[in-house]
N, C-alpha and C positions, 0 to 999 in steps of 0.2 A: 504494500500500500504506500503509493508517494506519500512523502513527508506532509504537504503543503495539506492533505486531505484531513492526516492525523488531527494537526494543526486548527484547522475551522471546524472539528467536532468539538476540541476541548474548548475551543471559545466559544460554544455552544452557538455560531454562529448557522445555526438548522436554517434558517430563509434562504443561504446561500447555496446552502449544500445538500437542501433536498431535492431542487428541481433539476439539479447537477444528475445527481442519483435515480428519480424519474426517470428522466429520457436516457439514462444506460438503459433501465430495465425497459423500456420502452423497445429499443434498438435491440437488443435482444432476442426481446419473444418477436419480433419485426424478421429480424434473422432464422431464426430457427423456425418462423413457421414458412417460409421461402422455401429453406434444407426441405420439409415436410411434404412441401408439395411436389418439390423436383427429384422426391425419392420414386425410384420406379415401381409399382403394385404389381403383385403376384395375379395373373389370371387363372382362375379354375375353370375346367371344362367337363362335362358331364361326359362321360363316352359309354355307349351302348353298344357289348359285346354281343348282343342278338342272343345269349345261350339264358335259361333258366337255372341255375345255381346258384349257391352261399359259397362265395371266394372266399379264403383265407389266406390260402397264400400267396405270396408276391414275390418278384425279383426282377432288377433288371441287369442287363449288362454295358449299359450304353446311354445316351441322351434319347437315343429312338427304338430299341430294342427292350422288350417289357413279356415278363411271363406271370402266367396267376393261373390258380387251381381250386378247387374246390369240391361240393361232391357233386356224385353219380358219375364218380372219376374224370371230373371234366378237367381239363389241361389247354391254356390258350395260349399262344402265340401271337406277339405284335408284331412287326417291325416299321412300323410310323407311327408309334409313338401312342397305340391304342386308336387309329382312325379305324383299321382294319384287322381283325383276328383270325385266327385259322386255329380250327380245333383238333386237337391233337390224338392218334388212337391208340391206347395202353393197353396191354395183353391182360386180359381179366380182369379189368380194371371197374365195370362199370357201374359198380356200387361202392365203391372206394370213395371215401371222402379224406381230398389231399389235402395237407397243411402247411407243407414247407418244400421251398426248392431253392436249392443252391448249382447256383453256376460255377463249373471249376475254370473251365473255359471257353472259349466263343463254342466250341461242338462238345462239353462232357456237360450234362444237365444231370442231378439226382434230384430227385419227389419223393417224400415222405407221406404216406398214409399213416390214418389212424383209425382203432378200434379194439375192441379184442380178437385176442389169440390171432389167427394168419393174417387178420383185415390189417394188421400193422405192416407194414411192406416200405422197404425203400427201391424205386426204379430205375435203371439209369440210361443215357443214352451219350453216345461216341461221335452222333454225325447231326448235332445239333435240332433233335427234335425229331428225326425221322422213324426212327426205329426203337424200341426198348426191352430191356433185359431186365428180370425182376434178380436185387442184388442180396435180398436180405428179406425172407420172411419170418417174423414170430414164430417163435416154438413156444415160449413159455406163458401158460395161460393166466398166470395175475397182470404180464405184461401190457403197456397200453403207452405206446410210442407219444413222445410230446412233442420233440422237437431234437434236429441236428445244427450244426454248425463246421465249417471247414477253415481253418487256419491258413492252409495252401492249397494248391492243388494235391496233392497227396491225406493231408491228414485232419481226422474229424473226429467228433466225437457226436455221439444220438445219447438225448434221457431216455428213460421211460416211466413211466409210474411206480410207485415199489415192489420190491419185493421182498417178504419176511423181513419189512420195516425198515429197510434203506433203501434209497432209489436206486434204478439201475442205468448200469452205465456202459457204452459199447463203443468202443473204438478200433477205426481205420486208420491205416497209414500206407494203403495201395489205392487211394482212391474213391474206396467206397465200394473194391471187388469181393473186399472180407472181413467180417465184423468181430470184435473179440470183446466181452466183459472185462471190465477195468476195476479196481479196487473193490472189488469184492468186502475184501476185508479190513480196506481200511477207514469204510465209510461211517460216516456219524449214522447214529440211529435217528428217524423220523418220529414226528408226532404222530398219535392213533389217527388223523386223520389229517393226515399233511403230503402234500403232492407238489405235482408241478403243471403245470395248466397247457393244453394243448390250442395253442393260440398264435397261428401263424410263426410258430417254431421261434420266438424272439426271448424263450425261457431260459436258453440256456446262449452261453459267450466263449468263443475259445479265443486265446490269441499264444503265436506261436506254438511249439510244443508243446507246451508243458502248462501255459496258464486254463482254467477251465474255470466258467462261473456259472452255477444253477440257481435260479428262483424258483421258490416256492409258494405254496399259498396251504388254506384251508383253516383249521388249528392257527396256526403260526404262519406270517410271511418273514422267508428269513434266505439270508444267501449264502450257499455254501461255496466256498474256491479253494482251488487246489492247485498249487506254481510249482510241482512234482508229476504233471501228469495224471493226477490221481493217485497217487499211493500216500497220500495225506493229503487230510483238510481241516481248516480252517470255517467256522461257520458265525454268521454274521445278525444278530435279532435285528430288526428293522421298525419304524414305525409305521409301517404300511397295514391300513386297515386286514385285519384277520378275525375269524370267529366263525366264519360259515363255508359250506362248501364252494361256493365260487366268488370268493373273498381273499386275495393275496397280491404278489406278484406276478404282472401276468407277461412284461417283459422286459428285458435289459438293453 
């Protein structure tokens, strides 16, 4: 603050020094509502894929390329930006309600299904939507897939709902050609009634190797992580409302 300003407050000289201070603030909001108007607005567009489905999942790879799924196995394809879709055909797929798709790159696509026992499925494809291979179906019937996540093109990790009261946990590091249970034993035990919510796949976070993060919900919303891959965790209480069955974390 210039000295001269100090000066005419302590000589309680206010006739001088308030209309001084006025027209800053005047100039000011003058200013900033100028910046306000010459900020550019977001447009929203309503796009109508023509298909009857609940989307939930999403992904894109690009500014104009965009994929989403959803059930009665429905799988769409953009490449403008959602002006135009092409619906895609999955090999016994057509009661399957999809939740999640990750792009490994421009041509390796995985979808993640959910439900019980086989309905949990992840599909994959090599040539960019054309053709699909189912890579991974449920065997174990408490199971109920929530959501994957891919760190690189090689390595991922899938939840799934518990089992004998820890969550389960499945990891790739070819891709997505072979799935293997991870920490079995070293996981924290869950509440009577604590899960992780099958919600366009955003429940669970990997980053490189070794980092892993799960939310949960039900009982408790609370987050567990693991910077060993899984073979120990760390877990985390939250104040994120909990107390009912679809009350928690629903993504990261």
């Amino acid at each position: 603050t210039p000295d001269w300003w100090i000066g005419e407050i302590n000589r309680k000289n206010m006739k001088r020094f308030f209309p001084f201070l006025l027209t800053s603030c005047l100039l000011f909001l003058l200013v900033a509502c100028q910046e306000k108007e010459s900020t550019p607005y977001i447009e929203i567009k309503v796009l109508n894929s023509e298909v009857e489905a609940s989307f939930r999942g999403i992904a894109s790879t690009g500014s104009d390329e965009v994929w989403v799924s959803g059930t009665q196995g429905t799988v769409l394809h953009s490449k403008d930006r959602g002006q135009t879709w092409a619906r895609l055909s999955l090999p016994d797929a057509d009661s399957l309600d999809f939740r999640d798709i990750e792009i490994l790159d421009e041509q390796t696509i995985l979808i993640m299904s959910i439900g019980n026992g086989q309905n949990s499925r992840i599909y994959k494809s090599n040539d960019g939507g054309q053709n699909w291979r189912t890579v991974l179906i449920n065997q174990k019937e408490p199971a109920f897939f929530n959501g994957f996540d891919f760190s690189d093109a090689q390595t991922g990790v899938l939840v799934s709902d518990p089992i004998d009261g820890k969550m389960d946990l499945l990891k790739t590091e070819n891709g997505g050609e072979s799935w293997d249970r991870i920490g079995v034993r070293s996981l924290p035990s869950l509440n009577a009634i604590e899960y992780g919510f099958a919600a366009s796949g955003t429940g669970i976070v990997t980053q490189g190797k070794n980092n892993i993060w799960v939310a949960t919900g039900g009982d408790k919303a609370r987050i567990f992580h693991s910077s060993n891959g899984g073979n120990s965790w760390v877990v985390f209480p939250t104040p994120m409302a909990s107390g009912n069955a679809s009350s928690g974390i629903f993504s990261i």
